[in-house]
C-alpha positions as CSV (number, residue, x, y, z in Angstrom):
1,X,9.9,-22.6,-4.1
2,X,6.0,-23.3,-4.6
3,X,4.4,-23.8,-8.1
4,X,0.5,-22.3,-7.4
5,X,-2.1,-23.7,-10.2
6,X,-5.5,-21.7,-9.7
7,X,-8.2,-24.2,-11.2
8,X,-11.3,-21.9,-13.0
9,X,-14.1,-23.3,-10.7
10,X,-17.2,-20.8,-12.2
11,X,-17.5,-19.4,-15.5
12,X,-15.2,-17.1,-16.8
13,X,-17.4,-14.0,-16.4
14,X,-17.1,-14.5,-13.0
15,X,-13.5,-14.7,-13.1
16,X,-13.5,-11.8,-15.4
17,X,-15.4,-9.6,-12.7
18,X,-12.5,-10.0,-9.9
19,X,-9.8,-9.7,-12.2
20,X,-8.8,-6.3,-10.6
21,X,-8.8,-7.2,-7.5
22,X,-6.8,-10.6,-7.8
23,X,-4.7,-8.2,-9.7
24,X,-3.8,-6.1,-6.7
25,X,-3.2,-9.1,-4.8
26,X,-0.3,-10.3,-7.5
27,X,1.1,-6.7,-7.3
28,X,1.4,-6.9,-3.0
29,X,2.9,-10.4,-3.5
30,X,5.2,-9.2,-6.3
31,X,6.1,-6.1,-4.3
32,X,7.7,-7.8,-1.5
33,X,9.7,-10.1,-4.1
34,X,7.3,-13.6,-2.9
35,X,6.0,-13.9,-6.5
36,X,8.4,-14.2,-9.8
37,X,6.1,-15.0,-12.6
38,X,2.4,-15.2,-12.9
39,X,0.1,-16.2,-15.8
40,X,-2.8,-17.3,-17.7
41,X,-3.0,-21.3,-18.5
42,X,-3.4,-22.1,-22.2
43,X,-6.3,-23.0,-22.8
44,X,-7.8,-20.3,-20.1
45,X,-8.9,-22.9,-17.2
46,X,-6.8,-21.4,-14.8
47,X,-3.6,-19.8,-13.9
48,X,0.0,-20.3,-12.3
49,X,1.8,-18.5,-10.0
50,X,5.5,-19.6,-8.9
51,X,6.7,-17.9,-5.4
52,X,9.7,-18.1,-3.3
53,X,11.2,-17.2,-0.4
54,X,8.5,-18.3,2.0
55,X,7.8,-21.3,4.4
56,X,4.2,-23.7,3.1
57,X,2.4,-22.1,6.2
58,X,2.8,-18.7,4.5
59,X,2.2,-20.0,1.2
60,X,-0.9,-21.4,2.7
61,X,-2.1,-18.0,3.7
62,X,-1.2,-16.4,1.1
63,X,-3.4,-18.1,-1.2
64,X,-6.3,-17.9,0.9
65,X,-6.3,-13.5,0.9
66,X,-6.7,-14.0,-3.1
67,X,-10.0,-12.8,-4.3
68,X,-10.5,-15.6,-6.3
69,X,-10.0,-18.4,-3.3
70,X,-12.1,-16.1,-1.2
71,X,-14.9,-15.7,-3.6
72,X,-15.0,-19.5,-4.5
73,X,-14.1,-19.2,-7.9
74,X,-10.9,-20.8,-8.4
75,X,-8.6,-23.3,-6.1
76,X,-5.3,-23.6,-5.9
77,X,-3.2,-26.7,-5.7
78,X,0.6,-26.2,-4.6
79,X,3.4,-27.7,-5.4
80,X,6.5,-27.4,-3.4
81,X,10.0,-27.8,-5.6
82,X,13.3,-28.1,-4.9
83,X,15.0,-26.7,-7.9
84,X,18.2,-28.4,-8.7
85,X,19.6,-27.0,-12.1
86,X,18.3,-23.7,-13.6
87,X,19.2,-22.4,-17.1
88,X,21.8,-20.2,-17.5
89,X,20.8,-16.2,-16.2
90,X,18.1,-17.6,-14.4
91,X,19.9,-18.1,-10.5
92,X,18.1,-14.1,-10.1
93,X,14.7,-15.7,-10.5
94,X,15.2,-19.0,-8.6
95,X,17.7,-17.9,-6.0
């Protein structure tokens, strides 16, 4: 399981004007069940993404067809984790 955090490398009018298109590259990822949850970070300086399922090399090329990656506007830094306990309901998510 990968945690991917998107650092904000340009202003956020930038980020603003790719937004639909790094949508539709969530919505392929989510499609084929590689991404679980995906958001905004708080303050807005980035985002997260956490995926499964997949080896690093894939992660790896994943992150480099998002818009944002190829456009220079963001970077991603992944974390691999091992999850050892989950909460309660939550083996759909993490399994």
């Amino acid at each position: 399981m990968y945690i991917l955090l998107l650092d904000y490398l340009k202003p956020l009018s930038e980020i603003d004007a790719l937004l639909p298109a790094h949508r539709d590259y969530l919505d392929r990822y989510y499609g084929d069940g590689t991404f679980v949850l995906s958001g905004r970070q708080v303050p807005r300086t980035g985002g997260a993404i956490l995926a499964r399922h997949v080896d690093r090399a894939t992660i790896d090329r994943i992150v480099t067809e998002d818009p944002f990656a190829r456009a220079g506007v963001a970077r991603y830094r992944v974390v691999e984790v091992e999850p050892t306990r989950t909460a309660a309901g939550a083996g759909s998510v993490f399994g």
